[in-house]
BAGUGU-12973 format. One line per 4 residues: number of its first residue (from 1); for each residue x, y, z of N, C-alpha, C. Coordinates in Angstrom, 1 decimal. Last residue first. Example, Ala and Ser with C-alpha at 12.3 -4.5 7.8 and 13.67 -1.06 7.14 Angstrom:
<nodes>
2	12.8:-2.2:7.1:13.7:-1.1:7.1:12.9:0.0:7.9 | 13.2:-5.7:7.8:12.3:-4.5:7.8:13.2:-3.3:7.8
</nodes>
This chain:
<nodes>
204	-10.5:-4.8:1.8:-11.2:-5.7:1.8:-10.7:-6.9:0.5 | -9.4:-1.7:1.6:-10.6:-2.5:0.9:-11.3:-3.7:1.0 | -6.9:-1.6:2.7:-7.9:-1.1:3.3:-9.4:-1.5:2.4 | -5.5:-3.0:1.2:-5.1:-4.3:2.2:-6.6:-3.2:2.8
200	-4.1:-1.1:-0.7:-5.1:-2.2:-1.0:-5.6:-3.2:-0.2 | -2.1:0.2:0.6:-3.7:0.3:0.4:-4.9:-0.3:0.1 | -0.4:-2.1:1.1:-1.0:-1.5:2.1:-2.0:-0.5:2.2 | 0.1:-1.9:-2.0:-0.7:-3.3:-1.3:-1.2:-2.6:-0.2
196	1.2:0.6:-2.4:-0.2:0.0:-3.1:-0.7:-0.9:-2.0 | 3.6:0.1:-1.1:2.7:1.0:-0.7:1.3:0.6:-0.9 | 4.3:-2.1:-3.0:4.5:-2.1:-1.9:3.4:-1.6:-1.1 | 5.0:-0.2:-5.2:4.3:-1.5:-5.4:3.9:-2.2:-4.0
192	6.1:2.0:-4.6:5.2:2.3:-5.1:4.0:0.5:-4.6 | 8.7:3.0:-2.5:8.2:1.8:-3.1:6.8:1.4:-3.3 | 7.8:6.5:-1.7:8.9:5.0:-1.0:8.1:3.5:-1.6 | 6.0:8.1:-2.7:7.5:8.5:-1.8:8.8:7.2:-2.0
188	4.1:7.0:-3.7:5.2:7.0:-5.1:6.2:8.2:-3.7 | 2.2:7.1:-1.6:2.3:5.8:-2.6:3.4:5.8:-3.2 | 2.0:9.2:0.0:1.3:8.2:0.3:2.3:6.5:-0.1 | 2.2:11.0:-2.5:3.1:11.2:-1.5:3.7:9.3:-0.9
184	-0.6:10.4:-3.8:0.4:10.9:-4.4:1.8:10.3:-3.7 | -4.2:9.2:-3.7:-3.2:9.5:-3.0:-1.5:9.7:-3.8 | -7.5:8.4:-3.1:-6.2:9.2:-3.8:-5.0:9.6:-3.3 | -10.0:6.2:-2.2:-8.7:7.0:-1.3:-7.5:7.6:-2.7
180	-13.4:6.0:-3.0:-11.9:5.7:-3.6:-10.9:6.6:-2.7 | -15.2:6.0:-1.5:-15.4:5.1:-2.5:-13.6:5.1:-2.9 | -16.0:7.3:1.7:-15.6:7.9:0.3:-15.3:5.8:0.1 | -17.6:7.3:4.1:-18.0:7.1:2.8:-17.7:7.3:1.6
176	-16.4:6.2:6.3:-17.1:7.8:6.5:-17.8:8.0:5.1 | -14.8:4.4:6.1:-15.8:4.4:7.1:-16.6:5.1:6.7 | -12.6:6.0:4.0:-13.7:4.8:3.7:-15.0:4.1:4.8 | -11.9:7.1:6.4:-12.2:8.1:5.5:-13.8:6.5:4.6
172	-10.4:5.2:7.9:-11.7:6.1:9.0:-12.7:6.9:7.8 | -8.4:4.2:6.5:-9.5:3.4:7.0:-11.2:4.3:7.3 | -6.5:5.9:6.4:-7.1:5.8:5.4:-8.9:5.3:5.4 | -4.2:5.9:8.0:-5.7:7.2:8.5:-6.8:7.0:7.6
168	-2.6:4.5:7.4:-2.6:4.5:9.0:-4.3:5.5:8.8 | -1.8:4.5:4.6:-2.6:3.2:4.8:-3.3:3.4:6.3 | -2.6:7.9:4.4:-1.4:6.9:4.8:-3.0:5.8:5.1 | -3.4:11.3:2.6:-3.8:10.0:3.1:-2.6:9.1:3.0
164	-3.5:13.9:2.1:-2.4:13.7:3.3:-2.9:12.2:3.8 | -5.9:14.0:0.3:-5.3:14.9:0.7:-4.2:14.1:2.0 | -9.0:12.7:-0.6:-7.5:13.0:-1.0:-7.3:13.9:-0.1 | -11.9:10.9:-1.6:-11.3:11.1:-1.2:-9.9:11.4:-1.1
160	-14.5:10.3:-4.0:-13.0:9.7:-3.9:-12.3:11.2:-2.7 | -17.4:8.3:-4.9:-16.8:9.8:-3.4:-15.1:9.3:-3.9 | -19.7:7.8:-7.7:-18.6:7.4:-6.3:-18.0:8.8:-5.7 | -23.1:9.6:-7.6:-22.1:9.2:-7.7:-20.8:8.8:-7.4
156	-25.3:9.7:-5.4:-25.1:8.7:-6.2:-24.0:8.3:-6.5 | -25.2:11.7:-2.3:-24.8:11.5:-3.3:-25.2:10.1:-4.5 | -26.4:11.9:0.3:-27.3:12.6:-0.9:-26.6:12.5:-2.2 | -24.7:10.5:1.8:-25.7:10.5:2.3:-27.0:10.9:0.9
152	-22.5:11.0:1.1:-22.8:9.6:1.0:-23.9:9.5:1.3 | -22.0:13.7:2.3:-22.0:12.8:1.1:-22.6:11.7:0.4 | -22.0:13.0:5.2:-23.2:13.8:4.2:-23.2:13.5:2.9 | -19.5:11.9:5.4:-20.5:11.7:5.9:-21.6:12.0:4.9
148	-17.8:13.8:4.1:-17.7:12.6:3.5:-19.0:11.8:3.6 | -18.4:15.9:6.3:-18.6:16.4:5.0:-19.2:14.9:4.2 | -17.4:15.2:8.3:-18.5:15.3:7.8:-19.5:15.3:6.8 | -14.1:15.2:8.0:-15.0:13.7:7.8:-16.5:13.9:8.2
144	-13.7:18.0:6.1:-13.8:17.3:7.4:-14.6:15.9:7.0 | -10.7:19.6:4.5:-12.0:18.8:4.0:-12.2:18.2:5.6 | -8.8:22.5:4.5:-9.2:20.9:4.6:-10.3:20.7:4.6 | -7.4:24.3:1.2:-8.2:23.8:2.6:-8.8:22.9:3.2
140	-4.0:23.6:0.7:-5.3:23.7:0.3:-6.0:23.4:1.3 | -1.0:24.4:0.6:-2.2:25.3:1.2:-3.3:24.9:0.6 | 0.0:21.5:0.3:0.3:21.8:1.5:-1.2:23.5:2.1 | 0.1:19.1:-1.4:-1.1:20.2:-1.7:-1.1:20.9:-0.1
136	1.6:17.3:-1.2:1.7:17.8:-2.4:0.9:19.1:-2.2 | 1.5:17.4:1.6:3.0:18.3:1.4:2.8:18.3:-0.6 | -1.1:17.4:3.8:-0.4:17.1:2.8:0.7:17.7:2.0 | -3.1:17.2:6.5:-2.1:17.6:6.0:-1.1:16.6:4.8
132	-6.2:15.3:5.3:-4.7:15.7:6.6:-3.7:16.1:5.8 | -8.0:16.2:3.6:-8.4:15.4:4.6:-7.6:15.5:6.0 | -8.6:18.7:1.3:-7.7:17.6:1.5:-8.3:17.2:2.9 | -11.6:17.1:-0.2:-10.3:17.2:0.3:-9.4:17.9:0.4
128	-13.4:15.3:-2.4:-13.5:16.0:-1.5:-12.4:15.9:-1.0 | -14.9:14.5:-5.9:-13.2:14.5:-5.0:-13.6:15.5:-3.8 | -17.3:12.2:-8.1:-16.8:13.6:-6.9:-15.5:13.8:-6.2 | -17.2:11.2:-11.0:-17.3:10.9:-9.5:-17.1:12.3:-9.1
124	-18.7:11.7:-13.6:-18.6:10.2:-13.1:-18.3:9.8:-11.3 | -21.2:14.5:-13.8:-19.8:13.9:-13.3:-19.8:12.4:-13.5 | -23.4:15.2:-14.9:-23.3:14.1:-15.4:-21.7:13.7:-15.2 | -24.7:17.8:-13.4:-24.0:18.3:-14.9:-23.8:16.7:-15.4
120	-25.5:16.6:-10.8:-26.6:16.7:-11.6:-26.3:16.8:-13.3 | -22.9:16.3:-10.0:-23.5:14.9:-10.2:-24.8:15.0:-11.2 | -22.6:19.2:-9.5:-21.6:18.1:-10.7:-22.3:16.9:-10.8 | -24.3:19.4:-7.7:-24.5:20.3:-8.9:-23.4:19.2:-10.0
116	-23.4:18.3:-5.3:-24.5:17.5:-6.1:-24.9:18.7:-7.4 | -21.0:19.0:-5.2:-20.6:18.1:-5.6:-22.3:17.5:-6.1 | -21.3:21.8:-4.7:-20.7:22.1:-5.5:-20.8:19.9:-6.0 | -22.3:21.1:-1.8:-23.7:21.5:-2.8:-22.8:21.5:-4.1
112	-20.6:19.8:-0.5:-21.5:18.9:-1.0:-22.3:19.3:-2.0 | -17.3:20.9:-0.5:-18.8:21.6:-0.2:-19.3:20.4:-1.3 | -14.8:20.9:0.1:-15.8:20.5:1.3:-16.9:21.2:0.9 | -13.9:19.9:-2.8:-13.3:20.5:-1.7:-14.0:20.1:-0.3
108	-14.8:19.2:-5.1:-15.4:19.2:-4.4:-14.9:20.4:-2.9 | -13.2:18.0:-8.6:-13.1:18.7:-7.3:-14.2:19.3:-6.5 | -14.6:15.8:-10.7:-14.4:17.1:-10.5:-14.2:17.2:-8.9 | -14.2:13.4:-13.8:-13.7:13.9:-12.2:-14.4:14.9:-11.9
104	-15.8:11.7:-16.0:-15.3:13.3:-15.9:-15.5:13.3:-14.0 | -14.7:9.6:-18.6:-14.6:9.7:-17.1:-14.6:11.3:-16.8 | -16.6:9.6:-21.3:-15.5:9.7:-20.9:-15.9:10.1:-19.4 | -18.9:9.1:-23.0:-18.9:7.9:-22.1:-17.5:8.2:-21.4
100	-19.0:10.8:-24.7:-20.4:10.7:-23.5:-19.6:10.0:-22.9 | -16.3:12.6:-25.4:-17.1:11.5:-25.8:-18.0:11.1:-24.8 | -14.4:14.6:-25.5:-14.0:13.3:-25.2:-15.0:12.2:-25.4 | -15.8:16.9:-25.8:-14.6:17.2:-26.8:-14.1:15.3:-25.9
96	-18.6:16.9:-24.8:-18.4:17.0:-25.7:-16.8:16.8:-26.3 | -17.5:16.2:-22.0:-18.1:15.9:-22.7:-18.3:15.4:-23.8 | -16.1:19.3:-21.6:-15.6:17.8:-21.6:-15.8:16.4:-22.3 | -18.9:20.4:-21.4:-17.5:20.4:-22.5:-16.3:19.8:-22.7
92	-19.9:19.7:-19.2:-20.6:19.4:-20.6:-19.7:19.8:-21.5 | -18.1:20.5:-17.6:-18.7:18.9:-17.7:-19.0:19.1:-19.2 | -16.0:23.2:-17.7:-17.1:22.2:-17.4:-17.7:20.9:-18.0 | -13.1:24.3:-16.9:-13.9:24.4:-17.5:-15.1:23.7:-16.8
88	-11.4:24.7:-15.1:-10.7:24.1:-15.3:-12.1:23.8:-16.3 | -11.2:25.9:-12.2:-11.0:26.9:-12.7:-10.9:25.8:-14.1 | -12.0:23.9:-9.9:-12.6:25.3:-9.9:-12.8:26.0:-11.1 | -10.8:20.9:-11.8:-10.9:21.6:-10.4:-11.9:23.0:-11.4
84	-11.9:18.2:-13.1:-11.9:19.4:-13.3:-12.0:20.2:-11.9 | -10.0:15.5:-15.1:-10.3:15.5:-14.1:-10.7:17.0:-13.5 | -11.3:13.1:-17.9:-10.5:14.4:-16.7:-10.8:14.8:-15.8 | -10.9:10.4:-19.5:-11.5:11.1:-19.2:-10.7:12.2:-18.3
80	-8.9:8.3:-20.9:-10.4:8.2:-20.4:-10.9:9.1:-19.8 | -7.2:9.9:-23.5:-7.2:9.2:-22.6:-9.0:9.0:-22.3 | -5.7:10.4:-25.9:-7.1:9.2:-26.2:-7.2:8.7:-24.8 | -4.8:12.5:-26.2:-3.9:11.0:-26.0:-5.0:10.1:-25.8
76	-6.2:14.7:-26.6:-4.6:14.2:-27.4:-4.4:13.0:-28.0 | -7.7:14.7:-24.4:-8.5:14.3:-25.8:-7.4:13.6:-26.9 | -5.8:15.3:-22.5:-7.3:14.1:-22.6:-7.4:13.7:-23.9 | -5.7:18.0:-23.4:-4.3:16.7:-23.4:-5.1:15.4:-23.3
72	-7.8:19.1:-23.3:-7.5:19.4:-24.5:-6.7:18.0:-24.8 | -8.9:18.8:-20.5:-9.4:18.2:-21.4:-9.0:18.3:-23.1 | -6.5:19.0:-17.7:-6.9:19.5:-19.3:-7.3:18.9:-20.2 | -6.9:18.3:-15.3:-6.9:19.9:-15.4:-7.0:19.7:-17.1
68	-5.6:15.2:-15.3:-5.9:16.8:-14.6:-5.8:17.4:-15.3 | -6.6:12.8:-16.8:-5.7:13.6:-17.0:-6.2:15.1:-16.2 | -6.6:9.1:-16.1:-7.4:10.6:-16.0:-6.4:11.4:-16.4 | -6.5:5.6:-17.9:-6.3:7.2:-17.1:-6.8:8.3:-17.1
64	-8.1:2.7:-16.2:-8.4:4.1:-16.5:-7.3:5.3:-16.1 | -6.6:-0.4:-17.0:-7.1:0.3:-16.0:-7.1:2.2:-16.1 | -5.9:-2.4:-17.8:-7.4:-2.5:-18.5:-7.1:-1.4:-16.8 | -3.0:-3.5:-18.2:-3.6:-3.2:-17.7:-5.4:-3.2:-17.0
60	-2.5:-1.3:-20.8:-2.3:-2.7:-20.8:-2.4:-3.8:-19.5 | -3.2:1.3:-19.8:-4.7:0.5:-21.2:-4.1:-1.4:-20.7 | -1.2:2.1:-18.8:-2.5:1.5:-18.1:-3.2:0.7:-18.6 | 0.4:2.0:-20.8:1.0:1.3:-19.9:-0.3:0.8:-19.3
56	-0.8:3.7:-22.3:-0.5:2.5:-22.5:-0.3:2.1:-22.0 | -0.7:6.4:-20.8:-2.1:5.5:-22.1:-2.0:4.0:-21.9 | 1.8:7.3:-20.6:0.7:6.3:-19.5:-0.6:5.9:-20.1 | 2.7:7.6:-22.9:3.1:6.4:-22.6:2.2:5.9:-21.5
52	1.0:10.2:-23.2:0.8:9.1:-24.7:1.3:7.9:-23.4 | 1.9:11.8:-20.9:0.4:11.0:-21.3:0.8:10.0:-22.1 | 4.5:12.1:-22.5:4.3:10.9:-20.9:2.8:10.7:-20.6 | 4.0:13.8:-24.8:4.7:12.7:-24.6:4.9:11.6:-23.8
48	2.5:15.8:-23.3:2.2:15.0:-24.7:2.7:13.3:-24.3 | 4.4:17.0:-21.7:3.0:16.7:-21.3:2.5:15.1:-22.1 | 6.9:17.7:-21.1:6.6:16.7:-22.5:5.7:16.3:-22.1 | 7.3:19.2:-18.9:7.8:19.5:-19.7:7.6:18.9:-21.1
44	4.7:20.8:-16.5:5.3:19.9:-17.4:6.4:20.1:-18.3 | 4.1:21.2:-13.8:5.3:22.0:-14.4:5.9:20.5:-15.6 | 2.1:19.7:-12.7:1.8:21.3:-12.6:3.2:22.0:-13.7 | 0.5:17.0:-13.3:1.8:17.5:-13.9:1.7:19.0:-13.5
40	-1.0:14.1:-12.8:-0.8:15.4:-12.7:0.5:16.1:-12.7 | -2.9:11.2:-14.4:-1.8:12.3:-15.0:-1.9:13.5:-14.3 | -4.2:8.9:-12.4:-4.4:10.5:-12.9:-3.0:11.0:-12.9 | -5.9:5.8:-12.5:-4.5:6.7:-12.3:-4.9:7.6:-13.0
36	-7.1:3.0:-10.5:-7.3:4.3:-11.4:-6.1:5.2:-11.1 | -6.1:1.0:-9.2:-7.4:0.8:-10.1:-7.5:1.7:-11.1 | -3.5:-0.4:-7.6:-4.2:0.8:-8.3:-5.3:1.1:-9.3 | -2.1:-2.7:-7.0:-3.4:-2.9:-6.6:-4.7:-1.9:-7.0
32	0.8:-3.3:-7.8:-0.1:-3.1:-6.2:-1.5:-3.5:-5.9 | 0.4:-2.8:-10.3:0.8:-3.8:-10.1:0.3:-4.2:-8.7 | 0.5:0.4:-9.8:-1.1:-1.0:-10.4:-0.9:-2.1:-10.1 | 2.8:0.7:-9.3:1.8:1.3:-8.5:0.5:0.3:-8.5
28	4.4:0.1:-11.5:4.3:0.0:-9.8:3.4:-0.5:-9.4 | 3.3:1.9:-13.3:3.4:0.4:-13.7:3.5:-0.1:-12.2 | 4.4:4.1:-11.7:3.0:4.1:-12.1:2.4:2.5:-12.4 | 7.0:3.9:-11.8:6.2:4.2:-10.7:4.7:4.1:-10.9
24	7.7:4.0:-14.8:8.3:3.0:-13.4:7.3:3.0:-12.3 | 6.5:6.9:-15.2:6.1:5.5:-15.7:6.5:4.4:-15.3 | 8.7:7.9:-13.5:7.0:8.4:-13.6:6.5:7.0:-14.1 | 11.0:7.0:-14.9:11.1:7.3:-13.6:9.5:7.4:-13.2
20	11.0:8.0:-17.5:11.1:6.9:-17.3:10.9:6.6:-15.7 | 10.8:10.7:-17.0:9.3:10.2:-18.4:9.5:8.8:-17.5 | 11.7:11.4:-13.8:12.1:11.2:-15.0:10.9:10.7:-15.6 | 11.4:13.6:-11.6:11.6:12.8:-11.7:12.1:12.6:-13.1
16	10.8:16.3:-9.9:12.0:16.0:-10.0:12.5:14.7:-10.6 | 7.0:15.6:-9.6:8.0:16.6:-8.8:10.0:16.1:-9.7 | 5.4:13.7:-9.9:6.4:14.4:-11.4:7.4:15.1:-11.0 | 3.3:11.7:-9.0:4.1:12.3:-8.6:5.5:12.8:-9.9
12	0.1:10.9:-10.0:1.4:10.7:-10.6:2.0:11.7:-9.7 | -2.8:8.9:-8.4:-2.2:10.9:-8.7:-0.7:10.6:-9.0 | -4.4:6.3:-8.1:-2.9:6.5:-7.7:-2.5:8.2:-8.8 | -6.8:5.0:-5.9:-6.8:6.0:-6.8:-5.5:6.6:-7.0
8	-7.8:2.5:-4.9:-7.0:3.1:-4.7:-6.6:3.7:-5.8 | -11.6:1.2:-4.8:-10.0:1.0:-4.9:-9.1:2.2:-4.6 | -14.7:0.8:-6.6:-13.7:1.7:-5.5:-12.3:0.9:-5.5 | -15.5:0.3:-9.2:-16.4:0.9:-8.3:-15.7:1.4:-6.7
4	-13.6:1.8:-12.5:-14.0:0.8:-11.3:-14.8:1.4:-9.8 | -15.5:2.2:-15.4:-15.2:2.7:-14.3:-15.4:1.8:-13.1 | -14.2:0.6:-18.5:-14.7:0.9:-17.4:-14.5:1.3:-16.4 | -13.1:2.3:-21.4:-12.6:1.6:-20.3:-13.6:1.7:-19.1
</nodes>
């Protein structure tokens, strides 16, 4: 599956919902205007099971899933690649257990040197963030629109941007040089398909 070169990057909200309820929302979501979607699940119950369906739903589609944190469930479901925070292995073994040509994410946070060491390992993109308060990721530490700056500055590969992004703050972040806006809350609070467009209305 190809990697798209920017758009609106849609993170699965799972908090209290349903297999059917997640995948309602995700189908949404694209429909909007979502280019790329990432399985995240902190408290799964049928990991297996709701990957395998967002495979498909996206594949049908023609648009990339990512799967956080586990290149094992990646591999499962024949998805497109993962996504790797801090703790969550490394590139080259991703890699290897998905295939050269799989999508490999990694978390950035606010440090550029952690993002040109991943670009040098063969990331596909970089994530810096969070940007404004955010209630999925309420204690993570914020990211400055310097940072994004600099980025763009000594990076190659795309910048995706996250953390407490609204159609209202989104703009300043893609100013600043991120490539793709992520977003959870944002998008899958209040009418997914909808939301989308008002991100999608920041690209042009």
């Amino acid at each position: 599956m190809k990697f798209p070169t920017r758009g609106l990057y849609a993170i699965t909200q799972t908090e209290q919902k349903s297999h059917a309820g997640i995948i309602n929302g995700v189908e949404a979501a694209i429909r909007g205007g979502a280019v790329l979607v990432q399985y995240r699940d902190k408290n799964p119950l049928d990991a297996l099971s709701l990957a395998a369906e967002l495979v498909q739903v996206c594949h049908q589609y023609q648009v990339p899933l990512i799967i956080n944190d586990s290149v094992e469930l990646a591999a499962a479901v024949a998805a497109d690649g993962v996504h790797l925070g801090k703790d969550d292995g490394n590139i080259a073994l991703a890699k290897d257990l998905l295939g050269a040509d799989a999508i490999i994410g990694v978390s950035c946070y606010n440090d550029v040197a952690r993002a040109l060491s991943a670009q040098q390992q063969g990331a596909t993109y970089v994530a810096f963030g969070r940007f404004f308060p955010s209630s999925s990721k309420p204690l993570a530490a914020p990211a400055s629109i310097a940072t994004l700056q600099l980025a763009k500055q000594v990076l190659a590969v795309p910048i995706v941007a996250i953390g407490g992004i609204l159609p209202e703050n989104g703009g300043q972040l893609l100013t600043a040089g991120a490539d793709f806006l992520a977003v959870i809350g944002g998008l899958f609070d209040d009418g997914p398909e909808q939301s989308a467009r008002a991100y999608k209305a920041l690209f042009g």
